[in-house]
Structures are given as C-alpha cells and as structure tokens.
C-alpha positions in Angstrom: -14.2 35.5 -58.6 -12.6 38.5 -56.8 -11.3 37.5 -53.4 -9.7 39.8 -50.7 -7.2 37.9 -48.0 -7.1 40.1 -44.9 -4.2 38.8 -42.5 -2.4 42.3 -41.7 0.4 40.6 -39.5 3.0 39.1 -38.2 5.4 38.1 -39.9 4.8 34.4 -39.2 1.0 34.7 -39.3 1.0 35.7 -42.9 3.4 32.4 -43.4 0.8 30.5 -41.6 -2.1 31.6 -44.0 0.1 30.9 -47.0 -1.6 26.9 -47.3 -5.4 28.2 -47.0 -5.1 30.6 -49.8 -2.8 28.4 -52.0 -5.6 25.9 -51.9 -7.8 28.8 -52.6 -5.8 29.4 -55.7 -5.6 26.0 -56.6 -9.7 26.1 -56.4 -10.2 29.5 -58.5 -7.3 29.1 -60.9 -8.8 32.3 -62.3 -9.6 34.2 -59.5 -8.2 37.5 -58.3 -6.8 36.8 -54.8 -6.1 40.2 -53.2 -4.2 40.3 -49.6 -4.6 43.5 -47.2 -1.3 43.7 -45.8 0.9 45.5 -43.4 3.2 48.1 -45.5 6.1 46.5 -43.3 5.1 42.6 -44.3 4.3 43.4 -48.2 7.2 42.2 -49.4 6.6 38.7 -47.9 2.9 38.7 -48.8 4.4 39.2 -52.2 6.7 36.0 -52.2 3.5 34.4 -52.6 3.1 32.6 -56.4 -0.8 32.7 -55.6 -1.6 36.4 -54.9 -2.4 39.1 -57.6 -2.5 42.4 -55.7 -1.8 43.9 -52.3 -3.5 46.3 -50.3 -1.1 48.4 -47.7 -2.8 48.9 -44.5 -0.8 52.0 -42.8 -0.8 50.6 -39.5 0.8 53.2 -37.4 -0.7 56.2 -39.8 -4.3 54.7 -39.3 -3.5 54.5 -35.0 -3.3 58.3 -35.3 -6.1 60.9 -34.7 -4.8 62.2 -37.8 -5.1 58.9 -39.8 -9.0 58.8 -40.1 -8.2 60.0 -43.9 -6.4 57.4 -44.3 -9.0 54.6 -42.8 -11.7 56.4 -45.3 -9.1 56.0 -48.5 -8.8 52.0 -47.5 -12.3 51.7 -47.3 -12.9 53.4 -50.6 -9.9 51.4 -51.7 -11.5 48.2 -51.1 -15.0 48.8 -52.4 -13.8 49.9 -55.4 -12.2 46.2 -56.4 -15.7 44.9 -55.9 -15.0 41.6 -53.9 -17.0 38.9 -54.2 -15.4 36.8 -50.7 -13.7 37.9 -48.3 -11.6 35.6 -45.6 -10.5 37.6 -42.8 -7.6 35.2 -41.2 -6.9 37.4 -38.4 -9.7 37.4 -36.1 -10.0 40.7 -34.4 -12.0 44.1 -34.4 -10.0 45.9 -37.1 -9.3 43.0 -39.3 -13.3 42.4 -38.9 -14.1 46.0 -39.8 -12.4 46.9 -43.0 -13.7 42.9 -44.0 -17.0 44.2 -43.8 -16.3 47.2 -45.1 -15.9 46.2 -48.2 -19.1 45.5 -49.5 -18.2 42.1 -50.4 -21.5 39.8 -50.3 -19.8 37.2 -48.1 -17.2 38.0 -45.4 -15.8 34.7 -43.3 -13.9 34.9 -40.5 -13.7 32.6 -36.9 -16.6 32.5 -34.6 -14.1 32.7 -31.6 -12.4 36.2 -33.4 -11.2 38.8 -30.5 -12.6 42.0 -29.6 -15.8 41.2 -30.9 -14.6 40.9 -34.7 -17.1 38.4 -35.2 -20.2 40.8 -35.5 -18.9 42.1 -38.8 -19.5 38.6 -40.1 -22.0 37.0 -42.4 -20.8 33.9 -42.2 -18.9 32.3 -38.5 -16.9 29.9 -38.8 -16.4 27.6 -36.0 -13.4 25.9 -36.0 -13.1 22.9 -34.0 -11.1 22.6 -30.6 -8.7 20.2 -31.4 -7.8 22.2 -34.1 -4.7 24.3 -32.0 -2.1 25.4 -34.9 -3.0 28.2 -36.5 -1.8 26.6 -39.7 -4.8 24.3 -39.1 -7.3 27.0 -37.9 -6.9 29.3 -41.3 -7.1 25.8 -43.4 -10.2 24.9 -41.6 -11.6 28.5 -42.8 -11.3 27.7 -46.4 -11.8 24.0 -45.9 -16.2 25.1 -44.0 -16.2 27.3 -47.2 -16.3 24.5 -49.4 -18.9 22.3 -47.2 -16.1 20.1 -45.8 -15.0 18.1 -48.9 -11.3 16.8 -48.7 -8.8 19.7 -49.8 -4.9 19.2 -50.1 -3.4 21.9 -47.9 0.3 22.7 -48.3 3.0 25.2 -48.5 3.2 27.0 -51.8 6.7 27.4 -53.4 7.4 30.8 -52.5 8.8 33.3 -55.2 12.1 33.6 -55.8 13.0 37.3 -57.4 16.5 37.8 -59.5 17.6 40.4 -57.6 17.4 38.7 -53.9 19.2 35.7 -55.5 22.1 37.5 -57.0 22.3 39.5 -53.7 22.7 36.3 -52.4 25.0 35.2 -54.5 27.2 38.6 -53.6 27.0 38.1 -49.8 28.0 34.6 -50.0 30.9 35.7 -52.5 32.1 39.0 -50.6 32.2 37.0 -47.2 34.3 34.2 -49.2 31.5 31.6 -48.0 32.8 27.9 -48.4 29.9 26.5 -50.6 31.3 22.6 -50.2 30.1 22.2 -47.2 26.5 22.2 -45.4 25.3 25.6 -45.0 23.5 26.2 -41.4 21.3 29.5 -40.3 21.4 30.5 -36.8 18.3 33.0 -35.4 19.7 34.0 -32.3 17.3 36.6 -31.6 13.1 37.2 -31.6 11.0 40.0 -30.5 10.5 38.4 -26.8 13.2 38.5 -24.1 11.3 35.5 -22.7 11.7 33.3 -26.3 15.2 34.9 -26.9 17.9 31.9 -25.6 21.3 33.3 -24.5 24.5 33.8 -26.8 26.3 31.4 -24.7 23.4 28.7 -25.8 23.9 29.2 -29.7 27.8 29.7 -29.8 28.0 26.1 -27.4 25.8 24.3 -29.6 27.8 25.6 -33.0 31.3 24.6 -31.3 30.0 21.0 -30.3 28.6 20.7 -33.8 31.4 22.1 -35.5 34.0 19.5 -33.7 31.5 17.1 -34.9 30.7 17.3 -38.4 32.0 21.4 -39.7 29.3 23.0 -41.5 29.1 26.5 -42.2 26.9 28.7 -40.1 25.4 32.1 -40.7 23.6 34.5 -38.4 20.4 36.0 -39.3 18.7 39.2 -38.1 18.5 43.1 -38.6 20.5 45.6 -37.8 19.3 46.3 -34.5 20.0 42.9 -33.8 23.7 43.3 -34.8 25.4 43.4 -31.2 23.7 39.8 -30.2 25.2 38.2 -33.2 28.9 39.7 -32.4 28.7 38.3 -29.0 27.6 34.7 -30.1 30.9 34.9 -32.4 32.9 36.3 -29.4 31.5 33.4 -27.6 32.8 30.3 -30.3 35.8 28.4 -29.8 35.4 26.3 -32.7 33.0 27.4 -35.2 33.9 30.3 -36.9 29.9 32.0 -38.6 29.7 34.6 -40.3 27.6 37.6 -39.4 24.9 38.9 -41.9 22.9 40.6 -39.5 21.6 43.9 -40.9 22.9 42.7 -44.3 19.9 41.0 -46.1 16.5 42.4 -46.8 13.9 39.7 -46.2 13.8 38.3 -49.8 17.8 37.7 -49.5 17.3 36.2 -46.3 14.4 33.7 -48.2 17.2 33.0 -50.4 19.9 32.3 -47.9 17.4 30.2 -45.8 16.7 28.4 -49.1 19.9 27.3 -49.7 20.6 26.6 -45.9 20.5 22.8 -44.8 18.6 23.6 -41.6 17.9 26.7 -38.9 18.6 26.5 -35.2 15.8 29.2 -34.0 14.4 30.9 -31.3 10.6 31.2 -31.6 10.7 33.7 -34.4 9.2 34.9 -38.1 12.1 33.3 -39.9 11.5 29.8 -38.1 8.7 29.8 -39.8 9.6 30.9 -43.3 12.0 27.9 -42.9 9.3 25.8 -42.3 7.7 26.9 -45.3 10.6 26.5 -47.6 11.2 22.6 -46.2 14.4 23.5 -44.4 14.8 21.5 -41.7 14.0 23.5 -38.4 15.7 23.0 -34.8 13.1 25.5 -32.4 13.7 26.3 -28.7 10.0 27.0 -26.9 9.6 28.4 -23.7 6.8 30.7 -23.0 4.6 30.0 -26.0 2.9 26.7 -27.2 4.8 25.3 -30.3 1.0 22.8 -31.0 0.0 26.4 -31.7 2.2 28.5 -33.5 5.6 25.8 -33.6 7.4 25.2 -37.0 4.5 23.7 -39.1 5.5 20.5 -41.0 7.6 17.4 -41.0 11.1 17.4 -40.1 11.3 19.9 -37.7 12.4 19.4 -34.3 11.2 21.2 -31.0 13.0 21.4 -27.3 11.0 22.7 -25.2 11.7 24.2 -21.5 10.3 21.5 -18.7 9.0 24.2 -16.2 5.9 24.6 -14.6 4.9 27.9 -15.7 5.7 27.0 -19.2 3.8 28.8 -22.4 3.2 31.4 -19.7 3.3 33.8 -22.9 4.9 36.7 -20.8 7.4 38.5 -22.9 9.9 39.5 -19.9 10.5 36.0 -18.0 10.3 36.7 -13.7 12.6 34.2 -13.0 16.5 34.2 -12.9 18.1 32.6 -16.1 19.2 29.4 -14.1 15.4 28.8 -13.1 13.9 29.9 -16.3 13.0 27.7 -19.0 16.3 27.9 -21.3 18.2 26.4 -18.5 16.3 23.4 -19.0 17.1 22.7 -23.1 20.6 21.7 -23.2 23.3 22.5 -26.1 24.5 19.2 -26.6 21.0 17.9 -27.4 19.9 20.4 -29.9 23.7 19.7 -31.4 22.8 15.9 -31.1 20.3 16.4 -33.4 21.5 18.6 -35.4 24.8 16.7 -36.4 22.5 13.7 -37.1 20.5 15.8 -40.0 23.2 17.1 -40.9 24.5 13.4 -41.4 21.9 11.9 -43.2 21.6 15.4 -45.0 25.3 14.6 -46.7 24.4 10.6 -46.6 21.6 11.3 -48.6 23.3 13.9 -51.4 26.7 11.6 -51.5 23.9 8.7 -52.9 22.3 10.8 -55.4 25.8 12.0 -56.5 26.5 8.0 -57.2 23.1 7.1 -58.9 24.0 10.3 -61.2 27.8 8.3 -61.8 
C-alpha cells in the first residue's frame, strides 16, 4: 500500500492530522505513508514516527507566473511514486488538484472542501455536523474509509532527534536554567493581533504565579517576535523568565516544550504541539472557536473572552483593548489554575519519588 497525506499547512493543522494517519500507520504497518508538505512545515511533518517520505510543495515558487515549472515537476513527482490512496486533509482547490493529480485510484477528501476542491474527488466524505474539531473531522476521514468500524485515534509520540535534544540541553545550560524546579513555556505571541493577549497579561499572570509556587518560565517565539518577549520581562516584578525567542529551531522548541510542565498560550502552532506532546496547556480564545481548532485533549484548560462578537475570526480586533475580548479573561484566573497544576504536578512526582524509596 502506497499512500500520499496531503495537508500543506499550518503549522497546527498538520498537528491536527497527526491522529488520522497514525491510525493509518497502525492499520498498514507496512505501508508507505507519504505527506505533501510545505517546505516551511517539513521539519514538523518529519517529527512524525509514522511517515516515510515528504513531498515539498514550494508554496510561494508555485504562486508565481514563473512557478508553472515547478507545479508540472510536482505533478510528475507524485505520479511517479504510484499511489495507491490518497487522503487530502486540507479541503481546498489546490490541495484537491495535485490529490487528483496523482493518478492515485482513490482520492478522499471532505464533501464540504472549499473552493470547489470536492470535484477532484472519487470518493466525498461527509463528515457529520457535530463533528466541529478538526482533530475529529481528519479522524472521521480515515475512520468512512474503513466502513465505520471502531478505530483508536490518538497522538503519536513525536520524534525526538539527537541534535534538537542536545541543543536543548545547551540552551538550558548557557542560560544557567534551574532544572529543580517546574519548567513553564510562555507563547506570548500568534500570527493574529486579535488572538495576541498583551505583555501586561503574561508578565501579571507569571508574577502572581511566581509569588505563589516559583517555577521557571521560558518564552517561546522567533526572532521577529523578540521585542514582545523583552517587554513581558520588562513588565515582571517577580518572576524572572528567560528569553529564547529567536533561539530554538522548531525541533528544540519540541524538546523544550517536552520537558516543560505546562504552556500558557495565545491561540497559536505551539499550543498545539503542546497538546500533542501531553503537556498541560492553559489557551486564551478570543476571535476563533477553541470546539474547533482549541488544544485537543484532556488536561488542557481554555479562558475564553465573554463578548458578544466573539469567534468573530477577524485578525485586527475593532474595538479598544478595554472593550475587546482580552479584557474579559483575567490574570489571576489563568494563574489560579495554573498554580493548581503546578501543585498537583509536584504532589504527584514527590509520590512517585517515595514509592521509588
């Protein structure tokens, strides 16, 4: 069985396909599961224990007049690995095309796929309406494949490479990183200005946490995002985190967030490769619907902003921060909670350390 996985982006759409095609793998033990990949997201695609090979789709090369090369050499690309099945998890137009495109016998995607993506199909899917997470949805894909019998769906374990563990290792060594105490990951940025809650927010809920129980946090993010994270740290009184923005690739930051007790997060990619790893997740919402694209899995928490024209989905919020939907999450409740898993975190590891006595 040769199988091609087509879910080009984002970031925390490829995480939420990760359960479908792990129980694909667990299905075809010997199959060879291919995934059609943005060159940007490969290297997450490639955390995966259950893919073989994958297929860079030059995004902004193919956009360009110039690119049509480019589309032709995919195409080619794909028909050459002669795929038996093809799942195509993202649901829209271009996703649909190169699916079909690659002479598979039997391309699946969702009847309800965007910009007419669904005439590309030979088989559509209908996935039903209460179905809302996307985690769900891309399940549901595999699940009508196999005529409805019962499937276990869950996260694989992702990868974990040498080198992103030892870099790890370094950053946590160079910064001089206490490694007795609880280790907590701060996102304080995402792609949205709407989802993106303010400094102030993070640097008040790591002071009241910090007075209450002292772990040690780190900030996550690129380079770009560098100036955000010195402001939060301008902006504590009594934690002191360190700032790794801009100093982990994204398998260092897998490493990190494995290691980490739990992530207070905007809605953003590394919420949900937290999600995925088990670490416990603390998620502000405001203009999108966490029952469809919130941390997937137990023990995670969501706050979510009480206003009218919430999950509006508008990246640039119309209304002044004090009307908006982050004035209506407070600090001291995502700290609340926080300090309590954080408790019962250390409760729970001071008990196995007495069982091993």
């Amino acid at each position: 069985m040769n199988i091609l996985i087509i879910k080009p982006s984002s970031l925390g759409d490829i995480v939420h396909t990760l359960p479908a095609v792990h129980a694909l793998r667990r299905t075809f033990p010997d199959a060879v599961i291919s995934w059609l990949v943005n060159d940007t997201l490969a290297g997450l695609v490639e955390l995966s224990p259950d893919i073989d090979e994958t297929i860079i789709f030059k995004r902004k090369a193919m956009g360009k007049i110039s690119g049509i090369g480019e589309i032709f050499k995919l195409i080619q690309q794909l028909r050459q690995r002669n795929f038996d099945l093809v799942f195509d998890f993202q649901g829209l137009f271009k996703s649909a095309f190169f699916a079909r495109m690659s002479g598979a016998p039997l391309v699946i995607g969702p009847a309800d796929a965007r910009e007419f993506g669904s005439w590309f199909y030979k088989k559509k899917v209908k996935v039903p309406a209460e179905l809302k997470h996307a985690v769900d949805r891309n399940n549901y894909l595999v699940k009508d494949y196999f005529n409805g019998n019962d499937m276990e769906f869950h996260f694989p374990s992702l990868r974990c490479y040498d080198d992103c563990a030892q870099k790890a290792e370094s950053l946590i060594d160079r910064y001089e990183v206490p490694q007795d105490r609880p280790l907590v990951a701060i996102a304080c940025e995402s792609r949205w200005p709407s989802k993106t809650w303010p400094p102030e927010f993070f640097a008040k809920v790591m002071d009241i946490v910090a007075e209450e129980c002292n772990p040690v946090f780190w900030l996550l993010g690129t380079k770009a995002e560098l100036k955000t994270g010195e402001k939060v740290m301008e902006l504590c009184r009594q934690a002191h985190p360190f700032n790794f923005m801009g100093s982990t690739n994204l398998g260092t930051m897998v490493e990190l967030l494995r290691r980490s007790a739990a992530l207070v997060t905007n809605d953003s990619g590394p919420m949900h490769i937290a999600a995925a790893l088990k670490t416990p997740v603390f998620a502000m919402f405001g203009p999108t619907d966490p029952e469809l694209t919130g941390p997937y899995g137990d023990g995670n928490q969501v706050f979510k902003g009480d206003v009218k024209c919430g999950f509006c989905r508008k990246r640039e919020c119309p209304l002044p921060i004090e009307k908006c939907c982050k004035s209506t999450v407070s600090a001291e409740e995502v700290a609340e909670a926080l300090v309590a898993k954080i408790k019962e975190i250390e409760k729970s590891k001071q008990e196995g350390d007495h069982e091993e006595v």
